[in-house]
C-alpha positions in Angstrom: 95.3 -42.8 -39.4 97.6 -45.8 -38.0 98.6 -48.7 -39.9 100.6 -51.9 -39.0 103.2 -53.2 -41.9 104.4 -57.1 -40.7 107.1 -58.0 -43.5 107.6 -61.3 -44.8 111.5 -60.9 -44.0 113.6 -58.8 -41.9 116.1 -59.0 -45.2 113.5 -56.1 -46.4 113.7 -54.1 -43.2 116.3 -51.8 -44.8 115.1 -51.1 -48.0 111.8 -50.0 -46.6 113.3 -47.7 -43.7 114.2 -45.7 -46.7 110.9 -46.2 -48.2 108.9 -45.1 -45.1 111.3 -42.0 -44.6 110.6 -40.8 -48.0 106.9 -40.9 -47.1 106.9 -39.1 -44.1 109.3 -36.3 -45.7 106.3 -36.4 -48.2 103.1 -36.5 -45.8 104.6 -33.7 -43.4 105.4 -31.5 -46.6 101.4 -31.7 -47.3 98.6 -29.4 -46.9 96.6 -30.1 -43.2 99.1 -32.4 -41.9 99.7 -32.3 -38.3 102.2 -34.9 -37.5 103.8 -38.0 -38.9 105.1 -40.7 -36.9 106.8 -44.0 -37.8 108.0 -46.8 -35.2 109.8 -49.9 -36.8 110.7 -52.9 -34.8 113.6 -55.0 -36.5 113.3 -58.0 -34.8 109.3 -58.3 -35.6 110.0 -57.1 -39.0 107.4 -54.6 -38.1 106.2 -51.2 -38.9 103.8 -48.8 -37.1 102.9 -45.2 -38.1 100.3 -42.7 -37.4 99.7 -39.6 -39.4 97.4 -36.8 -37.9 95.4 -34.4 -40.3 93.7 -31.1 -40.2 90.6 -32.9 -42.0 89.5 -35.7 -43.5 89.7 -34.0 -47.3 93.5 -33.5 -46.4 94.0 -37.2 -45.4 92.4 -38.0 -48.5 94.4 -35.8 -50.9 97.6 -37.7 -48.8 96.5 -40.8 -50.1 96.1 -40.2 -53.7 99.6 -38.9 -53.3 101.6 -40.4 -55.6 104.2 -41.4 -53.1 101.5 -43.5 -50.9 100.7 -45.5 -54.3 105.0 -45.6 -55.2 105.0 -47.0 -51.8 102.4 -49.5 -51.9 104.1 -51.1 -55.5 107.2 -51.3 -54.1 106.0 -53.1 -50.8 103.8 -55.9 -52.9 104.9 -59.4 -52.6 106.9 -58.2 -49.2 104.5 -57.6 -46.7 102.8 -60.4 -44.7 100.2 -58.2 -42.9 98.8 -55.1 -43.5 96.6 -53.3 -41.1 95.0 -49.5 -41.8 92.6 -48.0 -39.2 91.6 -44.1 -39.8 90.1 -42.8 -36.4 89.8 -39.2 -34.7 90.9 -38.1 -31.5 91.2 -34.5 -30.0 94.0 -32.0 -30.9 95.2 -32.3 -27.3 95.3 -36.0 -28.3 97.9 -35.5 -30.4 100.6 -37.0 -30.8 99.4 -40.4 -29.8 101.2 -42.7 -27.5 102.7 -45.6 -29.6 100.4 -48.0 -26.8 97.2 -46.2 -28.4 98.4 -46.8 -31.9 99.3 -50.2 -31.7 96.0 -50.8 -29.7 94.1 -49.7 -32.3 95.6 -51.7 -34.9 94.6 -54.9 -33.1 93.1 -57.9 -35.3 
């Protein structure tokens, strides 16, 4: 899964660094996770991240976490774009290259 998160203002970038950290801390403690990656761009206000799971049942459970759903109040009314893509790739595939990820999230 990749997703793109464009804020509305970089005077949010730090408070969600700190949001996105707990999430990964969460997403790499879970069951059929295989890797967690987060890239943020300050001066775009940007945030990419992938997250690579065993299955799609354990991407799902991920979701429903109750961290994802934390995350996604606390980000409403800051984000200006929103992009999710869920894909699969090989094992060997994995991690992707941040070229791949962003790729993907085109419009």
């Amino acid at each position: 899964m990749a997703t793109k998160v464009r804020l509305q203002s970089r005077r949010h970038l730090p408070r969600n660094v700190v949001e996105f950290r707990r999430v990964r801390r969460t997403l790499l403690r879970g069951p059929g996770c295989v890797g967690v990656g987060v890239m943020a761009v300050p001066s775009i206000a940007t945030f990419w991240s992938f997250s690579a799971w065993a299955d799609r049942a354990s991407l799902d459970t991920a979701i429903g976490h109750h961290r994802e759903t934390t995350m996604t109040a606390t980000l409403s009314g800051r984000v200006a774009i929103s992009l999710v893509v869920v894909y699969t790739v090989p094992t060997g595939e994995v991690p992707p290259h941040w070229g791949e990820v962003q790729a993907r999230l085109r419009p």
